[in-house]
N, C-alpha and C positions, 0 to 999 in steps of 0.2 A: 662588329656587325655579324660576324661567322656567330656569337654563340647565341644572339636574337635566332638566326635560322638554325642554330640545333636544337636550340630552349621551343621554338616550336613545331621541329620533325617530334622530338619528343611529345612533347602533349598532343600530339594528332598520335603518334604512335601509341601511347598509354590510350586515348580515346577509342581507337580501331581494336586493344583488346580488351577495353572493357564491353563494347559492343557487339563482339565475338563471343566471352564470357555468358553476357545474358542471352544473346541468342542461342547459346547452346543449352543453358538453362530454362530457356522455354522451349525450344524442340523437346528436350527430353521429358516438359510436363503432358505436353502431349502428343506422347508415343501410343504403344499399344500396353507398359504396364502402367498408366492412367489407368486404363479399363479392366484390369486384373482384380480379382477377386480374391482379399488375403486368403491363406491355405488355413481355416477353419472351418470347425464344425461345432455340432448341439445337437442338443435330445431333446426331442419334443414329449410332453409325459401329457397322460389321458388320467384323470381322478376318474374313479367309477366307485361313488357311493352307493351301498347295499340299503333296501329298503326292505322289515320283516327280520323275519327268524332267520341269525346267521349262523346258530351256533356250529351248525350243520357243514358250512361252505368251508373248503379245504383251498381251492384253489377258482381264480377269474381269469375267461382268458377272449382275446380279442382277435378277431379271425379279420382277413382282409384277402378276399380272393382267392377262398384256399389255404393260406397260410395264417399258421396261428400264434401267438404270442406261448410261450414255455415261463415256466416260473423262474425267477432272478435266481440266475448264480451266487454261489455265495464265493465272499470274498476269500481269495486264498492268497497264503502267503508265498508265492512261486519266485526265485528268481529270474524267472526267465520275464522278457517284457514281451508285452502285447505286440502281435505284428501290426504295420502301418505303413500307409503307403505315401513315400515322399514325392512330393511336386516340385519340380526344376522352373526356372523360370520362362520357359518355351511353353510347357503345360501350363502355367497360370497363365500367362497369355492368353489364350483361348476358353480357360475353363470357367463352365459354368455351371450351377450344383442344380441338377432338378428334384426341388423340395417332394417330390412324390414318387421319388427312386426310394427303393426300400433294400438295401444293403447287407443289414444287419437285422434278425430274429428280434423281434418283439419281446419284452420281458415286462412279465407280471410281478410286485411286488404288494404284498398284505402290509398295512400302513397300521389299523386296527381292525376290530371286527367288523365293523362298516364302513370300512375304505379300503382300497385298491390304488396303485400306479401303475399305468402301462407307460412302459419308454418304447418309443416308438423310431429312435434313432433320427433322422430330418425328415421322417416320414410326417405327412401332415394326410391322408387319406379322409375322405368325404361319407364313406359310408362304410360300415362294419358291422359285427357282430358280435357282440358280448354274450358270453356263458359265464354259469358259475357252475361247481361241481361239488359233489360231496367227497368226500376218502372214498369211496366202493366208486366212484364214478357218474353217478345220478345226474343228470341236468336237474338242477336246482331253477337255473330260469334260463330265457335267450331270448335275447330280443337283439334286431336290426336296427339300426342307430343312424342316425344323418348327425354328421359333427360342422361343424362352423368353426374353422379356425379364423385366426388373429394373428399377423404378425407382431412380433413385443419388440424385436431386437433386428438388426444386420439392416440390408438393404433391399428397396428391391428388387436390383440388378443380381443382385450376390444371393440374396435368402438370408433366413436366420431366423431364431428362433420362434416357435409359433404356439399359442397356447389357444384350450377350446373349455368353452363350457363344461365343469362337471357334468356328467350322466347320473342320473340314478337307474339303478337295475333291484327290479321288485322281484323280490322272491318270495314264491308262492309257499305256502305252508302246506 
């Protein structure tokens, strides 16, 4: 009779931690890094197809309040690595990416003679201003632009990546 009551303190004991097991399996799904936002990022890119006489146009560039897009770096072979900022899991906790925080310079790259990319870093901005220029500096054209983004990618607690309409920008002869 003794091992009838040990045979079942036992299964009531394996029972109390399986019960514990999952309990602590579900607190832990919903904690606060449930709500955590993984530590990524993306570039949102702007097509600005030229319409007209390009032979002219040197460089495109897209202003946002003052600040303007500079032409793409070119890639260099440096050892040194890009600096970047690490997030602990206290910062994911709370953090949240505002897709219209502009962080990072704008960069214009010539795709061919009638197209353009602007990376725009997770900037997703509504109105702007496209120029083109010649080599001596000439406004070629400028026009104000109302963009429509799209999110394509992430959430939309988190953000991610967003894509908008081609622009076309006419230039005048």
């Amino acid at each position: 009779m003794a091992n009838t009551g040990l045979a079942t303190a036992g299964k009531r004991l394996v029972s109390l931690g399986a019960a514990f097991i999952a309990s602590a399996v579900l607190v832990g799904c919903s904690g606060p890094m449930m709500n955590a936002c993984p530590a990524i990022g993306w570039a949102n890119t702007l097509t600005v197809t030229l319409n007209g006489e390009t032979d002219d146009v040197s460089l495109v560039q897209l202003c946002i309040d003052g600040e303007c897009s500079t032409p793409a770096p070119s890639q260099s072979h440096s050892d040194e690595s890009a600096p970047g900022e690490v997030l602990g899991p206290e910062d994911l906790a709370t953090y949240t990416p505002d897709p219209r925080a502009v962080e990072l310079p704008y960069f214009a790259s010539k795709i061919s003679d009638h197209s353009w990319e602007i990376a725009l870093s997770m900037s997703s901005p509504r109105n702007v201003t496209l120029r083109a220029f010649s080599a001596s500096g000439i406004v070629l054209a400028d026009e104000d632009v109302t963009l429509n983004w799209v999110r394509v990618g992430g959430t939309e607690r988190c953000g991610g990546p967003e894509e908008s309409a081609p622009v076309i920008l006419v230039i005048s002869s």
